[in-house]
N, C-alpha and C positions, 0 to 999 in steps of 0.2 A: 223391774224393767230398766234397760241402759236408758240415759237420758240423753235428748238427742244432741247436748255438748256438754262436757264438764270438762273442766279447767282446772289443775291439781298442782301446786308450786309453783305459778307462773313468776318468772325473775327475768328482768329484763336489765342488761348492764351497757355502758357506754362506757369508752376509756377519755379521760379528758386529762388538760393540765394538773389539773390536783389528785388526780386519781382516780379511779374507779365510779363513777356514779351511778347507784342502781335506783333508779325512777319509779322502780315495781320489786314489789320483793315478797317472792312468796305466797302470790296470793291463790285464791282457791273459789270456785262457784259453779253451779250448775244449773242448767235451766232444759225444761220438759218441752215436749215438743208442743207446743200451744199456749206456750208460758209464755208471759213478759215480765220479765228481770229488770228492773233500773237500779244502774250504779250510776250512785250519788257522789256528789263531793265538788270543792272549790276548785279552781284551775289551778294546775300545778298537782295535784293529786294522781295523774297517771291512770285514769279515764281512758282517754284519747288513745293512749299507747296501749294502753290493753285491750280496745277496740280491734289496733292496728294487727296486734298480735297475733288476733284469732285468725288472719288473714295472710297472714307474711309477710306483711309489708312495714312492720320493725325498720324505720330510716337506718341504712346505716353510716356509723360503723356500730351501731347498737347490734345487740344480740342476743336470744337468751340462753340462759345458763344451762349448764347439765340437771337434767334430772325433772325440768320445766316440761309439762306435757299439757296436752290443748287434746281431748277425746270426743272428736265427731261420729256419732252413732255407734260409739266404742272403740274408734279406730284414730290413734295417734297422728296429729298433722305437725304439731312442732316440729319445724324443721325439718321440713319434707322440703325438696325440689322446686324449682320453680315451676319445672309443667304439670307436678303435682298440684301444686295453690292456684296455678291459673284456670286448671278444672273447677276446682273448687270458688274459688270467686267467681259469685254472681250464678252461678249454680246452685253449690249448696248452700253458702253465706254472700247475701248483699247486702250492702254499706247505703247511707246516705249522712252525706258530709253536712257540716253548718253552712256553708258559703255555695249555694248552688252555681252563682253567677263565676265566682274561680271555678269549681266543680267541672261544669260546663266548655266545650269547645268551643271559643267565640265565632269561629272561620265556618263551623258545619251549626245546618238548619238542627231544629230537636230532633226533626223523621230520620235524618241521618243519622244523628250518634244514637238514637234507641235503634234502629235498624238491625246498626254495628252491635248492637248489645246482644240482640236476639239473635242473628247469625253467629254469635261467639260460640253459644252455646246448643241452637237449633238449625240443623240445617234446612231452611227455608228459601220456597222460591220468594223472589222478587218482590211478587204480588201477594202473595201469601205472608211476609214481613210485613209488606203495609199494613195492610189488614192487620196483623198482631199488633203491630205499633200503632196504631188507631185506637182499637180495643181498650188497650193499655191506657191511653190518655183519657180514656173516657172513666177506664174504670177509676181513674185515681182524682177525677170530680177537674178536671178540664173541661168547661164549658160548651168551646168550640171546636174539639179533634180538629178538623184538617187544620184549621188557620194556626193552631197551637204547631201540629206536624210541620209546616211552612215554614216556621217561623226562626228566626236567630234568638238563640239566648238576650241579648239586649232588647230585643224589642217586647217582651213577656216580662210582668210586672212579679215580683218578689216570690208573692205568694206561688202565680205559676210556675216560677223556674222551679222551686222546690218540689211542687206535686212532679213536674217532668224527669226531673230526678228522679224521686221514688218511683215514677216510670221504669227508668233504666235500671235499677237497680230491680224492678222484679222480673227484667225479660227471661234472666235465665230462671225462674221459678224456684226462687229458693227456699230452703227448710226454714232457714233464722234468718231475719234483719235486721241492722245493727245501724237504731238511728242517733247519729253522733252528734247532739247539742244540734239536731235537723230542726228547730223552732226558735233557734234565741236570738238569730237575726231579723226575726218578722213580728211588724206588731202585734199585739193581743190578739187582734178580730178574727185574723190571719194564722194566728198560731192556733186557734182554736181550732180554724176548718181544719185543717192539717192533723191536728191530734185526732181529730175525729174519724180521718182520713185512714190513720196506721189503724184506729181500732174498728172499721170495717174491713180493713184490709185483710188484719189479723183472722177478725170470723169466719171472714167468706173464705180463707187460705187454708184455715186450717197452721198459720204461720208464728214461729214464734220469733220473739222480739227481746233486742238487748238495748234498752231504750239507757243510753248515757246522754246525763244534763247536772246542771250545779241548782235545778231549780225542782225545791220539794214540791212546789203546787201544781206542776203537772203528772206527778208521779201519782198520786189519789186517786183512785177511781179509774186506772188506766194500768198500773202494773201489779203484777201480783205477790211478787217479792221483789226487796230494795235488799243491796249491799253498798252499802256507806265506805266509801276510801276517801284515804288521809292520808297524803304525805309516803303513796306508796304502798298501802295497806288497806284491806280489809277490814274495819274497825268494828261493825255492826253486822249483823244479815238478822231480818224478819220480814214476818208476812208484813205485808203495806198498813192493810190494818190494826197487827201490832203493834207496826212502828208508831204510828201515829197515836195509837191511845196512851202509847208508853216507850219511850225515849229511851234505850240504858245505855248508852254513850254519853259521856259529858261533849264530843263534837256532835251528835246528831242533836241534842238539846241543845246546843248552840245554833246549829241550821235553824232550828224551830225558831227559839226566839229572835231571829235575823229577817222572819219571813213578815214582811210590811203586815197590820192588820186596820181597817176601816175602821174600828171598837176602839182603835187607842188614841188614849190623849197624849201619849208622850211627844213632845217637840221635835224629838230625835231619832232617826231611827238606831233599832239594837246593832250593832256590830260585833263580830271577832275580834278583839285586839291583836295586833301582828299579824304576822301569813303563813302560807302554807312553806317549810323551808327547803332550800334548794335541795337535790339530790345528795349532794356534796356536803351536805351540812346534820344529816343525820347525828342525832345525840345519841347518846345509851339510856336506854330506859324509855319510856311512852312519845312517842315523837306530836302528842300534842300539847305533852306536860309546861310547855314553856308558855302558852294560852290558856292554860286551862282552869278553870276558879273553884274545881275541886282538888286538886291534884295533891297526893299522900305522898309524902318523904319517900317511899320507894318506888314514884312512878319518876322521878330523876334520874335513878341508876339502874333499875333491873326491867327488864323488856315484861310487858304485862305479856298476861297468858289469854289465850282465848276461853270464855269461859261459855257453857253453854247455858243457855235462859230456859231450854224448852220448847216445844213445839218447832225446834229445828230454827230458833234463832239464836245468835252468838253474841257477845260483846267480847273484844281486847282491851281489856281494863282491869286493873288494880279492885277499884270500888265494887262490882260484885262479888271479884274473887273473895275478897276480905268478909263482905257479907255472910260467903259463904264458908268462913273457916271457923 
């Protein structure tokens, strides 16, 4: 069965002072229609931008590369048109960003910019808009619809503005949503309802989800497969529960040990030494090799390979391949 996106060489390049910076290189995933897919990884990893991609909205002068394809329900959107993508957003693919309150129009109430949402893609009378954009706030665990529909983005507290978001973003009823780091500006209690939020969403939808965050402890229990990027790359893909009983990345085993635990006495939390490095600064060989506290003489100079683990999960690393020679 096609799957309802898959993502094959995706390379996304900017021209800058030093030269060519490519942010995303190559990379590859798919997800089914009722799946939730989380890519992982630190900022600076190309997340965000491969979010954007799926979308067309690549800032530019970015661009991608030949041969980069994006396959919604089998049918190529890279670099399509822009009245082609504007179909497509919020129809087939909707977004929900980190920062609802930028997000948001400050000048129109929420009833107005979800209105605007639903008439993008439905044509609806007036009163019949209402009523969807009602509906809509109700179903995404808004309290008060109307007072919410009233209201200006400043005057609705954190939590709300994001549920309203995810309002907007399902008027036009879309196949996949793509929640972009949509919890890591709201505290715990708050991120919690919300999470809760996408995975009714997901059931009652029928909807699947490209849930990108830099945090592994929302990903448990909530997606079904994780692709781990670094620095541009693909590093990892396994089921969730794989991932978690068995790590075969030396950065996804660094995630783990970074992630705070209640049980430990240490004084200090674990860290990464160093960062994730600029586009511009690409090495030759394992682009985490210069962090990394397993790293073999040939992950400095020769690009590891993808190596398959089984049951349809990968690692790009030196250390299985070797295992396996």
């Amino acid at each position: 069965m096609t799957p309802l996106l898959e993502v094959r060489d995706l390379t996304i390049s900017f021209p800058t002072e030093r030269g060519e910076a490519v942010p995303v290189s190559h990379i590859g995933f798919r997800i089914e229609r009722g799946e939730t897919l989380a890519l992982v990884g630190e900022s600076g990893s190309g997340k965000s931008l491969t979010g954007l991609a799926l979308l067309g909205l690549v800032p530019p002068p970015g661009r991608l590369a030949p041969g980069s394809r994006i396959l919604l329900d089998g049918d190529d959107i890279a670099g399509q048109s822009g009245e082609v993508m504007r179909d497509i957003r919020g129809r087939r693919i909707g977004i929900v960003f980190q920062d609802a309150l930028t997000s948001l129009t400050p000048v129109l109430t929420v009833g107005a910019q979800l209105r605007e949402a639903i008439s993008a893609h439905r044509r609806l009378p007036a009163r019949q808009a209402r009523e969807n954009a009602l509906a809509l706030l109700a179903e995404v665990g808004l309290p008060d619809p109307p007072t919410s529909y009233s209201a200006y983005p400043h005057e609705l507290s954190g939590g709300q503005r994001q549920r309203a978001l995810i309002a907007i973003a399902l008027a036009g009823q879309p196949d996949l949503l793509i929640a972009d780091e949509a919890t890591s500006a709201l505290d715990v209690t708050i991120q919690a309802q919300v999470l809760e939020t996408f995975d009714r969403l997901r059931a009652t939808r029928a909807m699947a989800m490209l849930l990108i965050t830099h945090d592994l402890g929302i990903v448990a229990g909530r997606a079904d497969r994780v692709a781990v990027m670094y620095a541009g790359q693909i590093v990892e893909t396994a089921t969730t529960e794989g991932l978690f009983a068995a790590p075969a990345h030396p950065y996804t085993r660094a995630l783990f040990r970074a992630i705070p635990r209640l049980d430990s006495s240490a004084e200090q939390l674990t860290t990464i030494p160093g960062s994730v490095p600029l586009p511009t600064e690409w090495r030759p060989g394992c682009r985490f090799e210069p962090r990394c506290p397993e790293a073999l003489p040939e992950c400095a100079t020769l690009e590891p390979p993808v190596v398959p683990l089984g049951g349809g999960a990968t690692s790009r690393c030196w250390l299985p391949a070797r295992r396996e020679q």
